[in-house]
C-alpha positions in Angstrom: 90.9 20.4 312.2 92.0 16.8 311.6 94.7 16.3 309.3 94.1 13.8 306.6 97.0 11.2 306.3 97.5 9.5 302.5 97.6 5.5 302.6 100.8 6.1 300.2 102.2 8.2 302.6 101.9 6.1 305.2 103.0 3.1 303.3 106.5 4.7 302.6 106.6 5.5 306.3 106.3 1.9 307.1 108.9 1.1 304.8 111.6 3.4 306.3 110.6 2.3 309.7 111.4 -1.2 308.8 114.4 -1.0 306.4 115.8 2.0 308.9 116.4 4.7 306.5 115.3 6.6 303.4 117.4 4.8 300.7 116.9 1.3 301.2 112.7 2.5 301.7 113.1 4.2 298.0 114.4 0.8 297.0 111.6 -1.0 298.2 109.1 0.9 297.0 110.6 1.7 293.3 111.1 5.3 294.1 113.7 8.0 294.1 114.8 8.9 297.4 114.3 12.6 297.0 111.1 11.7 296.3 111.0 9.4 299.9 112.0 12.4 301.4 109.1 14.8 299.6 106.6 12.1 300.8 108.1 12.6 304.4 107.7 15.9 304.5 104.2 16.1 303.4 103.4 13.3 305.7 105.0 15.2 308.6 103.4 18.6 307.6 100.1 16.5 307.7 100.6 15.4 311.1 102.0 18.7 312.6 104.9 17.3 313.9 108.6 15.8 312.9 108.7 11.3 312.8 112.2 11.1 312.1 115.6 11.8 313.5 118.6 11.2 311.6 121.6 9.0 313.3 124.8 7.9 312.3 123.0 4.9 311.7 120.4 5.8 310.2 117.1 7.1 311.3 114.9 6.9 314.1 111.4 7.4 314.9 110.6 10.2 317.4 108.3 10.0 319.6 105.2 11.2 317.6 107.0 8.9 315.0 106.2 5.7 317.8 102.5 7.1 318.5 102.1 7.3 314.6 103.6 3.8 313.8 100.7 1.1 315.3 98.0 2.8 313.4 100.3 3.2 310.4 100.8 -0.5 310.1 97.4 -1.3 310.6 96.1 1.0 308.0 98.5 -0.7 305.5 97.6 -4.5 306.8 93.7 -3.5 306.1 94.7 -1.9 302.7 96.4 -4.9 301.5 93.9 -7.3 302.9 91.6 -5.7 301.1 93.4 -5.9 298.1 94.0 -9.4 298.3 90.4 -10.1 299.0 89.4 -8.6 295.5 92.0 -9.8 293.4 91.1 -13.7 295.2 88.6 -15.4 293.4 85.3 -15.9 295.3 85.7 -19.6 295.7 82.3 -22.0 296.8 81.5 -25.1 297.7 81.8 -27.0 301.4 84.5 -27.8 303.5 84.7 -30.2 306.2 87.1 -30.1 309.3 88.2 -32.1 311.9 90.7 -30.5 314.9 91.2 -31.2 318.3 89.5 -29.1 321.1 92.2 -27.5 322.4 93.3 -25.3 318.9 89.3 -24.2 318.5 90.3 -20.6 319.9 93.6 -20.1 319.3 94.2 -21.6 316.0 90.9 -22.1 314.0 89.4 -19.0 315.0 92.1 -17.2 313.1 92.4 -19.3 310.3 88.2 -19.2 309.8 88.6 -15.6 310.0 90.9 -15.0 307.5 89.2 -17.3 304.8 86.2 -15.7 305.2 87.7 -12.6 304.2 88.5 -14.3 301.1 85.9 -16.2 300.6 82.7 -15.6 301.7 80.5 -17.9 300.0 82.4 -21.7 301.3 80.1 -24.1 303.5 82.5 -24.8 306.3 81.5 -27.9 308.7 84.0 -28.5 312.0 84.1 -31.5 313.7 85.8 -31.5 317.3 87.1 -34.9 318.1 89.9 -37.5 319.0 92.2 -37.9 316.9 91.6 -41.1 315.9 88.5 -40.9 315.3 89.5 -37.6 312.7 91.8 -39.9 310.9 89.5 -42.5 310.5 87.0 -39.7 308.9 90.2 -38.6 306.6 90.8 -41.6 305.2 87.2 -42.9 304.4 86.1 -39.1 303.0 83.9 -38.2 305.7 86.1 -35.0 306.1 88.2 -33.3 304.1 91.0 -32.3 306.2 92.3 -32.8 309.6 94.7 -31.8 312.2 95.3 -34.6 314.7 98.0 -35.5 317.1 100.4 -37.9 316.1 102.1 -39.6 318.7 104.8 -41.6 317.0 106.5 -42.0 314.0 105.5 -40.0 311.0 102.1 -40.9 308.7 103.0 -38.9 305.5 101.1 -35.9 306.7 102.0 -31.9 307.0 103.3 -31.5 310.2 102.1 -28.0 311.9 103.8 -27.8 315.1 105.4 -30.0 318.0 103.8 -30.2 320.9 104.1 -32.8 323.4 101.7 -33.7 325.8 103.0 -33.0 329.5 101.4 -33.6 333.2 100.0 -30.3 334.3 99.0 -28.9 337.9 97.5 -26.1 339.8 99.8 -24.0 340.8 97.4 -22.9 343.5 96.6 -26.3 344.7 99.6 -28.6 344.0 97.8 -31.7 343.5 101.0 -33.2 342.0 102.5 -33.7 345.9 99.7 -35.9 346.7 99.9 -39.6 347.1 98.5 -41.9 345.7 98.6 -38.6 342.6 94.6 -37.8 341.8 94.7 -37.8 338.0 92.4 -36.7 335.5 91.9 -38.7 331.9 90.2 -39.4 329.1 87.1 -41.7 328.9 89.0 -43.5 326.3 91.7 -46.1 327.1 94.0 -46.5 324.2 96.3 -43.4 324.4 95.5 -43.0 328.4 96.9 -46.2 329.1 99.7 -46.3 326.6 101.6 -42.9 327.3 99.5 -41.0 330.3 99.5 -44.2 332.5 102.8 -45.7 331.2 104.5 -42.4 331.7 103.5 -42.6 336.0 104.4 -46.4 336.2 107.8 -46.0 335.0 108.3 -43.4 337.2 107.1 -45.3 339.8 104.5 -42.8 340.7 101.3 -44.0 342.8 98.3 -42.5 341.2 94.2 -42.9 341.4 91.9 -41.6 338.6 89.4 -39.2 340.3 88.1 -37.8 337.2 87.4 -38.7 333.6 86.5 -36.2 330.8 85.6 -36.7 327.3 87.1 -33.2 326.3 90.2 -31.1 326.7 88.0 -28.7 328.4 86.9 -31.2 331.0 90.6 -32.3 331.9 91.3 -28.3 332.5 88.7 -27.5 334.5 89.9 -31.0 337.2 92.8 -29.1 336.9 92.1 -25.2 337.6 89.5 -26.6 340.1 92.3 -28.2 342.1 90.9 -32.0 341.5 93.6 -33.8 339.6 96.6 -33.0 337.5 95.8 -33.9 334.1 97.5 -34.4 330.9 97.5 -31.5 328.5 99.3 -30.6 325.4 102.2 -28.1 326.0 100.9 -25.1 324.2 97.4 -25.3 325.9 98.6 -25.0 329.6 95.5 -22.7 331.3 96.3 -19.8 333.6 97.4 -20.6 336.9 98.8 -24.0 336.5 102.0 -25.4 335.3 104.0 -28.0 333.9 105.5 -30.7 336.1 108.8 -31.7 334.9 111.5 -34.1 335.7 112.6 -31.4 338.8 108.7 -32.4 339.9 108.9 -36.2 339.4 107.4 -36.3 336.4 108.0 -35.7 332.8 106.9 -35.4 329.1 103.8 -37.9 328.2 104.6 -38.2 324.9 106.2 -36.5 322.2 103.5 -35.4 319.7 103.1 -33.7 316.7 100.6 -32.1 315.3 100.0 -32.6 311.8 97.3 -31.8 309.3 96.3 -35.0 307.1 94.1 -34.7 303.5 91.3 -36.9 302.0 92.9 -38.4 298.7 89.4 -37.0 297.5 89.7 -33.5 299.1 90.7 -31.7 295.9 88.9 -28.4 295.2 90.3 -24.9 295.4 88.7 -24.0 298.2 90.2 -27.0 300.4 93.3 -25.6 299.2 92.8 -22.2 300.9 91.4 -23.9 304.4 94.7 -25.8 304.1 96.5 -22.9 303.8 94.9 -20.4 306.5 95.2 -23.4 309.3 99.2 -23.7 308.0 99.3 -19.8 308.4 97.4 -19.5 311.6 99.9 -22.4 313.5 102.7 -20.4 312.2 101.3 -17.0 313.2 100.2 -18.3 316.3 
């Protein structure tokens, strides 16, 4: 027979396991701790098995206590999700974004997943471009919020992250020892030819263009592929290649922030709570 374990049960167990005993649990969770340690030993009858082991410092899970612990938390995430998904209110209405290619997965996955959660009902457009282009749409109302690169100084905007754009290389290929260097760009001059290009010619570095991409993904795949090294921002590195730094020749591109920038017209609610699950998606990441 399975035993049936009681959310409440499992909360409190959560809460010794991260304060490390029973008092400072019954604290937490506005109880006595006799009555921590009742729920602990219905919880532990439940499961068949002792979770605990008392220390001098303490307690400490044993080892049914670690098997029980994953699922324990994740039980209590999903309550409290839940709970905070009723208690939002069920906001409507569109809301447009604009975010480079490279945080589509990683970044804006999670942060569309946990508004939807919340609320169901919002229109959401996304627009995958450079980021001038984004902060052209920002400013003129075409979108509502976007996270760009900024590459120097400091526009006003929320900054998210730093992440500086680096020369990247296959470690399988090592196109990087090559001379003239075969480097992959953008099909766009402006920030090509004032950091990417700059940043070789003051090293003194030869270097041909054999490939030119209008995407993050295309300037990856020159580089997995063992055509080029290419520029890429630091926290989007693919697997198998590496950074080239000063030890290499080379060196940081830039220094580059990213930072999420607002339509003086973007002011509904449920702008607010994109703004919000992008800011807690880049800190979560």
């Amino acid at each position: 027979m399975r035993p049936t374990l009681d959310s409440d049960l499992l909360r409190t167990f959560v809460a010794i396991v991260d304060t490390g005993n029973f008092t400072k649990a019954a604290e937490r969770a506005g109880r006595t701790q006799s009555a921590v340690s009742m729920q602990m030993k219905k919880l532990e009858a439940a499961v068949g098995n002792t979770l605990f082991e008392r220390g001098s410092r303490g307690v400490v899970l044993t080892r049914r206590g670690g098997e029980l612990v994953a699922n324990a938390r994740r039980i209590v995430s999903l309550l409290d999700e839940a709970a905070a998904s009723l208690a939002a209110p069920q906001l409507g209405g569109p809301v447009r974004i604009g975010i480079p290619e490279e945080y589509g997965h990683a970044i804006l996955s999670r942060a569309l997943s946990a508004f939807s959660k919340r609320h169901a009902k919002v229109e959401v457009t996304v627009r995958y471009a450079h980021s001038g282009a984004q902060i052209e749409a920002v400013e003129t109302g075409e979108l509502d919020l976007a996270v760009v690169f900024e590459w120097q100084g400091h526009s006003g905007g929320e900054v998210l992250m730093h992440d500086p754009t680096v020369w990247v290389t296959s470690t399988l290929h090592n196109m990087h020892e090559e001379r003239p260097v075969p480097i992959a760009l953008y099909n766009r001059e402006g920030w090509c030819r004032d950091f990417a290009i700059k940043s070789l010619e003051e090293r003194g570095l030869a270097y041909r263009v054999a490939y030119t991409s209008d995407t993050n993904g295309g300037l990856k795949l020159a580089v997995t592929s063992g055509l080029a090294i290419a520029p890429i921002s630091r926290s989007n590195i693919p697997a198998g290649c590496r950074e080239l730094s000063a030890a290499d020749g080379f060196g940081a591109i830039d220094s580059s922030n990213v930072v999420m920038r607002r339509s003086a017209t973007a002011g509904s609610e449920a702008i607010d709570g994109m703004a919000d699950a992008i800011r807690e998606a880049f800190i979560n990441r």
